[in-house]
C-alpha positions in Angstrom: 32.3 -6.9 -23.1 35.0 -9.5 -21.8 37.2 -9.6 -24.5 39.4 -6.5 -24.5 39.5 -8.2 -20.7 40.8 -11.3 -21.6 43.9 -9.9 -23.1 45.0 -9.8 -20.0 47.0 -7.1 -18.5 50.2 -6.3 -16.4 51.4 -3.9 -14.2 55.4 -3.8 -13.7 55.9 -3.7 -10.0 58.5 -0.2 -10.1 55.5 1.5 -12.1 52.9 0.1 -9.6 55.1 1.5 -6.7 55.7 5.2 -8.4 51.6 5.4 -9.2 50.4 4.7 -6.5 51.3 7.6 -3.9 49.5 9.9 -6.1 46.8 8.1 -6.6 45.8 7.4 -3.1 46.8 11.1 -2.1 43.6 12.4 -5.2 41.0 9.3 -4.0 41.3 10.4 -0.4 41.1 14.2 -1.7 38.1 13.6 -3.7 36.6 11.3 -0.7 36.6 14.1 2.0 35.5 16.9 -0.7 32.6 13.9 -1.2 32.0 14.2 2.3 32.4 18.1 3.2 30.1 18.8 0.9 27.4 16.3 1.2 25.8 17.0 -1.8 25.4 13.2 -3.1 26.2 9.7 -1.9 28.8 7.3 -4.1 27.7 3.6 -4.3 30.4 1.1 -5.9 29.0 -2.2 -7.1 32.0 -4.6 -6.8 30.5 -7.9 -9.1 31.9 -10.3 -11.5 33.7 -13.9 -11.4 35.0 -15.9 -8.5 38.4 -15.4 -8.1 39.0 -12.3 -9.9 40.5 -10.2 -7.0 37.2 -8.8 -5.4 37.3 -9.1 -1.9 41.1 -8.4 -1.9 39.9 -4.7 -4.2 37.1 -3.7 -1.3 40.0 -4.6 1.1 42.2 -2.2 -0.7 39.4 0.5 -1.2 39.1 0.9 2.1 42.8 0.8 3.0 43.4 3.8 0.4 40.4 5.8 1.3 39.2 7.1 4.7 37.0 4.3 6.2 34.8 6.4 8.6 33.1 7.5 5.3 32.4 4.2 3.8 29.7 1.5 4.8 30.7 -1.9 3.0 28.0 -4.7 2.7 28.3 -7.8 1.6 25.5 -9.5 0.2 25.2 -13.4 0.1 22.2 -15.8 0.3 19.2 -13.9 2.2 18.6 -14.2 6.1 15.4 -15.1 7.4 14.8 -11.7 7.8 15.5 -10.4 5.1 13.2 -12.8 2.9 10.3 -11.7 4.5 10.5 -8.6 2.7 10.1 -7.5 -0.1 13.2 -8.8 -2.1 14.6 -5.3 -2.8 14.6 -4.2 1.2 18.1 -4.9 1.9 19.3 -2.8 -0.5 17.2 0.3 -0.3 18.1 0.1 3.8 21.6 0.1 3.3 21.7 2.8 0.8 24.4 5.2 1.8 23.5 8.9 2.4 24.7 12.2 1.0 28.3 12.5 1.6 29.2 8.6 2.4 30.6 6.0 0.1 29.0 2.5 -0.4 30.3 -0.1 -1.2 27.7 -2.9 -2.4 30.1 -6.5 -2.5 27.7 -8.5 -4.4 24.4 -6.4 -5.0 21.2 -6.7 -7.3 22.6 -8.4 -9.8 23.9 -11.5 -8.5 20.8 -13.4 -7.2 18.9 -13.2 -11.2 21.9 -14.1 -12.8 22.5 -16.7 -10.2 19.1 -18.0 -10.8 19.4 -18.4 -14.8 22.5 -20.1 -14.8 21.1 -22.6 -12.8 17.7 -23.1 -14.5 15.4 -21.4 -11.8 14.7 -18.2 -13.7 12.9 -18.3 -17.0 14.7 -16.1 -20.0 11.8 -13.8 -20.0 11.9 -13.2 -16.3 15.6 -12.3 -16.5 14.3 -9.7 -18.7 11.8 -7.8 -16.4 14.8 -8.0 -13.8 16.9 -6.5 -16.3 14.5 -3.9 -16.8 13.8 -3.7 -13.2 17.2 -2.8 -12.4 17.5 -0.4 -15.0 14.7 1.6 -13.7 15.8 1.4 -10.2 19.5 2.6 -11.0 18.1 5.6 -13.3 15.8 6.4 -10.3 18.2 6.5 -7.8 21.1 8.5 -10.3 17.6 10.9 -10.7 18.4 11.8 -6.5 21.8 12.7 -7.4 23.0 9.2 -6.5 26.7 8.4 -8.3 27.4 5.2 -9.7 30.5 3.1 -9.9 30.2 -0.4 -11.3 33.2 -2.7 -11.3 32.3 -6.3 -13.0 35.9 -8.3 -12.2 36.5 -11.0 -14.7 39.5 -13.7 -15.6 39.5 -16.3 -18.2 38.5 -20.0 -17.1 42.0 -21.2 -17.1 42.9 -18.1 -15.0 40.4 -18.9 -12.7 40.9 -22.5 -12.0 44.2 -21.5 -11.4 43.6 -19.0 -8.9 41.4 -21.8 -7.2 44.4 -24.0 -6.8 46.9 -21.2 -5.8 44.4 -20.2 -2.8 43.7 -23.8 -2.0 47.5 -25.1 -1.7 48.1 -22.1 0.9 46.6 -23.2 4.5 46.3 -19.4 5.3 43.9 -18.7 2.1 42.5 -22.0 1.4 38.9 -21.5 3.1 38.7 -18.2 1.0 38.1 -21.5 -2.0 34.2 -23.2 -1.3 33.3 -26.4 -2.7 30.1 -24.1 -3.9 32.7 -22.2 -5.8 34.0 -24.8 -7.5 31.0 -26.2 -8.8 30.3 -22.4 -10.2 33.3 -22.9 -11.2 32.2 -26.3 -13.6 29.1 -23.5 -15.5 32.2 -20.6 -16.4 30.6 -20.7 -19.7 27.3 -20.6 -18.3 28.1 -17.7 -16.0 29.6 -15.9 -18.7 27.4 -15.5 -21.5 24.6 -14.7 -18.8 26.3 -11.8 -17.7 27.8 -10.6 -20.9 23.9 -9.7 -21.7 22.9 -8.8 -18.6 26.3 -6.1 -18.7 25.0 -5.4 -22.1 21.7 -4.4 -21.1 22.3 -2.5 -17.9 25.5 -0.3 -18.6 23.5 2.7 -19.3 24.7 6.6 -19.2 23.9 7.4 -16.0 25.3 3.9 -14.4 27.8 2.6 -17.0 30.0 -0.9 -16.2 34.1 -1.0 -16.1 35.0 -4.4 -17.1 38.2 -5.3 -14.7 40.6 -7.5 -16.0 41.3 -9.5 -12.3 44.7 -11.7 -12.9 47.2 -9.0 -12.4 46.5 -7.7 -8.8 48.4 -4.3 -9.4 47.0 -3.8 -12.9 43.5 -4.3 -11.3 44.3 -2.1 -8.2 45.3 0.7 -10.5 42.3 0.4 -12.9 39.9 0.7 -10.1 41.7 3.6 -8.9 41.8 5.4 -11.4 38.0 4.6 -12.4 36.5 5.5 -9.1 39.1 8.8 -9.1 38.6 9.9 -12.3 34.3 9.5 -12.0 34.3 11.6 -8.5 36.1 14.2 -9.6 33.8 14.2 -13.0 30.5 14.8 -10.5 32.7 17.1 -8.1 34.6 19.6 -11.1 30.6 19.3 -13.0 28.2 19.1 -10.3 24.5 18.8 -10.9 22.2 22.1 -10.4 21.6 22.9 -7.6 17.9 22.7 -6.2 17.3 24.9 -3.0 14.4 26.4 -1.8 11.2 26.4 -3.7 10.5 26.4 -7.3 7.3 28.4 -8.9 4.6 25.6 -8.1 2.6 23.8 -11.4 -0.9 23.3 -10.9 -2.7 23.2 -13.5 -4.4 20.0 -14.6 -2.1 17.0 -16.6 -5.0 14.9 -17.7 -8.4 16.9 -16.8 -10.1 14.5 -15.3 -11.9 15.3 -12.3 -12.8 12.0 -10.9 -13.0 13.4 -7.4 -16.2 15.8 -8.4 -18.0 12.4 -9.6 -18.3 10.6 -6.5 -21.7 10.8 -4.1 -21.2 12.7 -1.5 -24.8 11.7 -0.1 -23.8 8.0 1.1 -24.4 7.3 4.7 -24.3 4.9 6.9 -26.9 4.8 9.6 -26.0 4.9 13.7 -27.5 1.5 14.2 -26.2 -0.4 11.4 -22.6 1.5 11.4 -22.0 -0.3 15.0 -23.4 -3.8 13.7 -20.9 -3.5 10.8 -18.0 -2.1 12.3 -18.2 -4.8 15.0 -18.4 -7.7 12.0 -15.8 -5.9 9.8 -13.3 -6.1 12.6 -14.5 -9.6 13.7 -13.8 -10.6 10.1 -9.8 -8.2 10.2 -9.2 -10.4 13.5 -9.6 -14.0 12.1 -8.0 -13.0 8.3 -5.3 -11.9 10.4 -3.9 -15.1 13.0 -5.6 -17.2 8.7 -2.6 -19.6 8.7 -2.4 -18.4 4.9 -1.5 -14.7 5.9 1.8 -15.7 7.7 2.8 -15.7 3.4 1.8 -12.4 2.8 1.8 -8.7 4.3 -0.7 -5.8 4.2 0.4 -2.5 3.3 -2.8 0.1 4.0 -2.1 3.6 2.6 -3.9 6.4 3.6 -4.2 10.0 1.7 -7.1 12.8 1.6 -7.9 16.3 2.6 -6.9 17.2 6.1 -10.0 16.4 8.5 -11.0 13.7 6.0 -10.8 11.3 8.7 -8.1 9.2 8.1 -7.0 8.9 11.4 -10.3 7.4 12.7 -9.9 5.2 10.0 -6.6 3.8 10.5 -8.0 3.6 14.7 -11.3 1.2 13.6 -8.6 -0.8 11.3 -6.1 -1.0 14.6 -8.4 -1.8 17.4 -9.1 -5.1 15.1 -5.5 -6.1 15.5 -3.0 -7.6 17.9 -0.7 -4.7 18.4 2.4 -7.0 17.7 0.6 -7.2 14.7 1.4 -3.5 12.9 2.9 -0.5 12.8 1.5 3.1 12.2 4.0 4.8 9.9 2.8 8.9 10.2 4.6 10.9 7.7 5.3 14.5 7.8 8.4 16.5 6.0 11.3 14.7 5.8 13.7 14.9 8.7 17.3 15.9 7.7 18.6 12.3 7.8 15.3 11.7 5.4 16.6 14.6 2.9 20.1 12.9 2.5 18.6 10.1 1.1 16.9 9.2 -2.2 13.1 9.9 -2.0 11.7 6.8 -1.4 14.0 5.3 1.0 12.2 6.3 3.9 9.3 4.4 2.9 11.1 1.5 1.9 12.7 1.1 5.5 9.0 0.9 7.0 7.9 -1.7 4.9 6.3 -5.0 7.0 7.7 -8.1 6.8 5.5 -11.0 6.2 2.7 -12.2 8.3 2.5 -7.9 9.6 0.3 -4.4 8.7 2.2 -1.3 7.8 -0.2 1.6 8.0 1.3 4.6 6.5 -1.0 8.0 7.3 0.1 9.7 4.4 2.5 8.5 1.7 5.1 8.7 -1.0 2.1 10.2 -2.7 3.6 13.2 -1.1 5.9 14.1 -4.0 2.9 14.4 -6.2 0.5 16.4 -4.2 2.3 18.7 -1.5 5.8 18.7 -3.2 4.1 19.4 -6.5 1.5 22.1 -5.4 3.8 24.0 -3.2 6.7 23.9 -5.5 9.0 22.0 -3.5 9.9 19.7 -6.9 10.2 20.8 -9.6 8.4 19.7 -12.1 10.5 17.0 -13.8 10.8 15.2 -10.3 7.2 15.2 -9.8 6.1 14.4 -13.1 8.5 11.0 -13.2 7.6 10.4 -9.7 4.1 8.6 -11.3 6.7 6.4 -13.0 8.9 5.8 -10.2 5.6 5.0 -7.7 4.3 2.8 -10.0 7.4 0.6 -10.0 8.1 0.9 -6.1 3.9 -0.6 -5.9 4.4 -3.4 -8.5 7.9 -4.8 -6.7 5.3 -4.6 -4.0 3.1 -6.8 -5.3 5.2 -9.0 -7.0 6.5 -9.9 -3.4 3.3 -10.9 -1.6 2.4 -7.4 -0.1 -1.9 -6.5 -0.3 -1.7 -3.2 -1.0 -4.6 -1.1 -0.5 -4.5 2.5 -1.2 -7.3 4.9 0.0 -8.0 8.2 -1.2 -10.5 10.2 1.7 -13.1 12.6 0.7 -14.3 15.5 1.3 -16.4 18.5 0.1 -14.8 21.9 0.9 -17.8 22.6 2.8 -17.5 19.8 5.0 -13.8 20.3 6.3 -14.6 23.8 6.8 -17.5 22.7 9.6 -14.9 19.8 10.3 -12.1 22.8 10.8 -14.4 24.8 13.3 -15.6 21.5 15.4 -11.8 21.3 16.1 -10.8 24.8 17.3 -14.1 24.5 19.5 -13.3 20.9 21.4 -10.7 20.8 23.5 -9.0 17.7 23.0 -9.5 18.0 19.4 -7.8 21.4 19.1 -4.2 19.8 18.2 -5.7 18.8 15.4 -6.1 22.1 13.6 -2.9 24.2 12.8 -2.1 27.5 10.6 -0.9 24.7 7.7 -4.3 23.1 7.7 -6.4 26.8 7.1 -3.3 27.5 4.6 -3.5 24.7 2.7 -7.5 24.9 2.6 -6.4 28.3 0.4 -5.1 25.5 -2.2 -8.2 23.6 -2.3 -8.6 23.7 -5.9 -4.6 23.0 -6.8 -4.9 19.9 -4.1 -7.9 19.0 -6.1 -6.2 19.1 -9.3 -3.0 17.3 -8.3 -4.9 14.3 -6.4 -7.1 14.2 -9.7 -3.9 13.7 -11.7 -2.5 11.3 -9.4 -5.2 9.3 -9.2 -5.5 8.9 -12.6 -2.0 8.0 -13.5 -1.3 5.6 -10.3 -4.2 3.5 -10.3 -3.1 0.5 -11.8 -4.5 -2.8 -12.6 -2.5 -4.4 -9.3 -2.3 -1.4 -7.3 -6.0 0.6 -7.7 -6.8 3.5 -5.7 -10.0 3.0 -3.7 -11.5 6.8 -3.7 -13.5 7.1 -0.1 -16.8 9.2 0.2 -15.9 10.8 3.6 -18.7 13.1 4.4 -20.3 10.5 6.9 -17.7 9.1 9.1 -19.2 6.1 9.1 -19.5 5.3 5.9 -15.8 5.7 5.4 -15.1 3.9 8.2 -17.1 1.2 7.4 -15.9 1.7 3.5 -12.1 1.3 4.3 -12.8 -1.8 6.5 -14.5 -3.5 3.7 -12.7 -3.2 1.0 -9.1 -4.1 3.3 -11.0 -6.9 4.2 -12.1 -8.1 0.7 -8.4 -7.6 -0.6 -6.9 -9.9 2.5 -9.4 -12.3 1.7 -8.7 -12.5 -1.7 -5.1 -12.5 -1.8 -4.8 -15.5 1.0 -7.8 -18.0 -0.5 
């Protein structure tokens, strides 16, 4: 991909001058139609070789466009924050919404390529990360998000040179790191590791411009014109639009009713529930303040049929915990701010970071039971939502989060008698509203979407743990256990 780029090109100053006007005057028009309409966010990747002309090109971008609408991050080495997350946090935070521009300087691909060059990241790993960003890009371009992805290059000789010009001026010469020039010493390195990884990740929907760097107006004008000419692309050919509601799709994927096979019957007596609980919670405390967690974080899902009991679930999991400890992460519908970003940022944003609980009553399971039965996706969001979940639980894993996901049980009969306890009790009666008797109406289209999910998300790192919730007790008792035997087990 770097050869037609190391022609080199140049940009007469008089033609720079006379192109430019325009230019500006149709980015800045396409920006605010971006923005009045807020019907998609624009991220730019800005990547490539040191000394190509990238800082000076985010500089320019937002000198030529209106900067109110664009949030620019940099990314360099991870802060102590920021690495006890999950590793792809700090992007999915700074994601920019419907209607802004992003500008990612440095982004996901730096750190693996990074990491090859210098003999940290095995071949085959490069290639799960390859395929890892792949999938993330296509997921996020799936929400409507637009891609622009600039890889800046210049020849080794250019390069040095550029070095040398920066370093002789006083005013530019700390923009030139003895880090850089060692970088600098691998050129070859550098380059044939991203000619594949450019290879393999400039797909249709998020496709590379290779930007020849030396001549600063040439490379001003092809970014222009790139960024232009793919805005007005989404804005003249927009994507359909999806308002309202969509006929729902219910029936079964895989007909496999694994909620109709579990025993119902199990209970857990008075006297032994309170011997256990207290044990179970004894045992949460001290895996908790283990030396050994302070490497790891727990992320404890919970989803089931309304009065299922998850809330008295998550309380017996809480009351074991310093309350520094975690966080309870309720979700409902998504708030406005939610619904201008891709699906599973809000969920990202929650996450814990190392040594903490994040306790999320309901999920992005959400997508795939309520969205799906009441038609608010259609189906080709829902159905490559399994995908999409699958991928967001094993980056999950893969970065030291115990991830335990609980399904609560019910029989119809039981929630109805659950449903009537509620209206009768006073402090319980905020518990029951007109969505929880509507939704009851669904039973068997829950049923059949929860079946489906269950079978297509329970994965050898992330398996669903299906609750017999009749007896409040036994789930209590159920969900304390098995969190407990995860913990244990990731940490010894």
């Amino acid at each position: 991909m770097f050869e037609s780029a190391e022609l080199g090109h140049t940009i007469a100053k008089a033609v720079y001058k006379k192109e430019v006007p325009p230019l500006r005057e149709a980015l800045l028009d396409a920006q605010l139609e971006v923005v009045e309409k807020a019907e998609f966010p624009v991220i730019i990747l800005v990547n490539g070789v040191e000394g190509a002309g990238k800082g000076e090109t985010v500089n320019l971008l937002n000198e030529w466009m209106d900067p109110r609408h664009i949030e620019t991050h940099a990314f360099g080495p991870m802060s102590e924050d920021e690495r006890m997350h999950p590793e792809m946090w700090r992007f999915w935070r700074r994601l920019p919404k419907k209607g802004k521009v992003g500008i990612f300087f440095g982004s996901w691909y730096s750190e693996p390529i990074l990491k090859r060059v210098e003999g940290t990241l095995r071949k085959g790993d490069l290639e799960d990360r390859i395929e890892q960003i792949v999938r993330l890009e296509r997921m996020l371009a799936n929400d409507g998000v637009l891609f622009v992805k600039f890889w800046f290059h210049v020849s080794k000789k250019a390069q040095r040179a550029r070095f040398h010009e920066l370093e002789s001026d006083p005013k530019t010469s700390w923009r030139v790191s003895p880090e850089d020039w060692k970088r600098a010493e691998k050129y070859e390195e550098f380059r044939k590791v991203c000619a594949r990884v450019l290879r393999q990740t400039s797909t249709p929907e998020a496709p590379w411009t290779v930007v020849e760097g030396t001549d600063a107006r040439y490379r001003s004008l092809t970014v222009g014109k790139v960024l232009l000419e793919t805005m007005r692309a989404r804005l003249d050919s927009p994507l359909p639009k999806r308002t309202g509601r969509v006929p729902p799709s219910v029936p079964a994927i895989d007909k496999l009713y694994l909620l109709r096979t579990l025993d119902m019957t199990q209970r857990v007596e008075e006297k032994h529930y309170d011997v256990e609980l207290e044990r179970l919670q004894g045992k949460l405390n001290k895996l908790s303040r283990n030396s050994r967690f302070s490497k790891a974080s727990v992320v404890c899902m919970f989803e089931g049929w309304d009065a299922a009991g998850k809330g008295g679930a998550i309380r017996r999991i809480t009351g074991a915990l310093d309350a520094r400890q975690y966080h309870v992460t309720p979700i409902a519908a998504p708030t406005e701010d939610e619904r201008a970003q891709p699906y599973l940022w809000r969920f990202w944003r929650h996450l814990p970071p190392k040594g903490r609980f994040t306790i999320y009553d309901r999920s992005w399971y959400g997508r795939v039971l309520v969205e799906r039965v009441e038609g608010f996706a259609p189906p080709e969001d829902w159905m490559r939502a399994y995908g999409e979940i699958n991928d967001f639980e094993e980056q999950l894993v893969q970065n030291d989060v115990i991830l335990v996901k609980f399904w609560l049980h019910i029989t119809k009969e039981e929630q109805l008698k659950r449903f009537k306890e509620r209206e009768k009790t006073g402090f319980k009666r905020f518990k029951i509203t007109a969505d929880d008797w509507r939704n009851r109406e669904k039973w068997e289209s829950y049923e059949v979407a929860a079946c489906d999910m269950v079978d297509r998300t329970s994965t050898e790192i992330a398996k669903w743990t299906l609750v017999e919730a009749n007896d409040k007790h036994h789930a209590r008792i159920k969900t304390l256990k098995v969190l407990t035997d995860a913990i244990e087990k990731a940490i010894d």
